[in-house]
C-alpha angles and dihedrals in degrees: 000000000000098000084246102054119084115192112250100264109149122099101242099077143047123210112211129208093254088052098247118140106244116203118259123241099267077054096250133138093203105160123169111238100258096051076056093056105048093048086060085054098047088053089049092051096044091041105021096231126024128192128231099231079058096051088044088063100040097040094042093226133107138276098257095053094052091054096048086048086052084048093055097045090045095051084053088053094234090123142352129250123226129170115303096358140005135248135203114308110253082235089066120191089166127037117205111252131274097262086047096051089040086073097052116087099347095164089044095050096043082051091050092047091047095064093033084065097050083070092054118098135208100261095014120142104224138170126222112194119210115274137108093257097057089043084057085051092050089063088053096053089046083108104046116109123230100356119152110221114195100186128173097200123078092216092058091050089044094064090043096054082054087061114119087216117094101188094080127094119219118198121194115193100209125216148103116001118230130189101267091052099263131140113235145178139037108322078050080051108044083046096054089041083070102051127085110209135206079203156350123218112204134205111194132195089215142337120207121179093242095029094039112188119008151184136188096225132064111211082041090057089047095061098032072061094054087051102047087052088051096064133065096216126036113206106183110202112197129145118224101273096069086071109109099009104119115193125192108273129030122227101183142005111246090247088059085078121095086188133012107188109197137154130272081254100075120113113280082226092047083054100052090051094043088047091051082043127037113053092247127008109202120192116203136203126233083234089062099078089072 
């Protein structure tokens, strides 16, 4: 448990399966500020942004509660507050999970996949880390024959189970679940320390010029390390909206890259650091995923 969230004891509330705050018997919704708090956290961290007018319904308080409640979060830099809700804080302990982060820049992220594919060989050993964008890309190397896949996501291995071919070879680490479907920690890591890749393709939670490539868990960030050593060649996919996110750990310098495929989106300025930095920076089009 995070050291600012208390578990939901009192009396006064239930606390349903489905996580909705069910009235008590006296039909209140009385909640202390900080089981409030950390509701709000728990509904950033599963969605990845929340409105007010949506935590006034659920939480059964005022406006004005709910944003002084925002303030408060924001000012302990566990998420940042925008007008008429909040979203994940840039410094991010806690990363929304996968369904969540499948619904943010879809076009972005199949452009992205599209090109990442072009690099991928018949016969070629691979890694796919865990992430929404490379398990885009796994749908995109369904077709290539004889090609050897170490992931460490059970989404990615999933798809590629699914794969008519039967001349490819799909290993799957093992280890410790995380929210967004990955397999973590030191039996993840002791399995990846004995594989010699052609290439790594890496999701990232966020890439910064000081901080490079980053992720907001640290088992996670141990074993996206061990990845990235296996392979001769790092390609970091990432749309624009990743620049400037910093999660907790890093996991590469941005140098480290061969290549960094990201969108057209992404800063001039951010540009401009990725290009002085990574081996090849490579901008995609949303047309580029067809």
């Amino acid at each position: 448990m995070h050291p600012h969230e208390q578990p939901l004891r009192e009396a006064v509330v239930i606390v349903s399966s489905m996580n909705e705050i069910e009235p008590s018997p006296d039909g209140s919704r009385a909640l202390f500020a900080h089981q409030r708090q950390d509701f709000i956290l728990g509904r950033v961290r599963e969605r990845g942004a929340v409105r007010v007018a949506d935590l006034v319904r659920e939480l059964g308080v005022s406006d004005m509660t709910i944003r002084r409640d925002l303030e408060t979060l924001d000012e302990r830099g566990l998420l940042v507050k925008v007008h008429g809700g909040a979203t994940v804080s840039p410094l991010a302990l806690y990363e929304p999970g996968f369904s969540a982060k499948s619904t943010l820049q879809l076009a972005e992220k199949a452009a992205i996949a599209a090109v990442a594919a072009r690099l991928v060989e018949p016969g070629m050993a691979i890694a796919l880390s865990a992430g929404t964008t490379t398990y885009a890309l796994a749908g995109r190397l369904a077709d290539i024959p004889g090609l050897t896949v170490v992931t460490n996501s059970i989404r990615v291995a999933d798809v590629l189970d699914r794969s008519p071919r039967h001349d490819q070879t799909v290993i799957l680490t093992g280890g410790v679940r995380t929210p967004s479907e990955a397999l973590v920690g030191s039996f993840a890591v002791a399995q990846l320390r004995t594989v010699h890749l052609d290439m790594v393709f890496m999701g990232v939670h966020g890439m910064e010029a000081r901080a490079g490539f980053t992720c907001p868990n640290l088992l996670e960030a141990e074993t996206d390390v061990a990845l990235i050593q296996a392979g001769r060649r790092l390609v970091v996919v990432a749309d624009h909206a990743k620049w400037g996110v910093i999660g907790i750990a890093s996991i590469a310098r941005l140098d480290q890259a061969d290549v960094l495929i990201s969108d057209v989106g992404l800063d001039p300025a951010a540009q401009a650091a990725a290009r002085d930095a990574v081996g090849e920076l490579v901008l995609v089009e949303v047309d580029d995923a067809r």
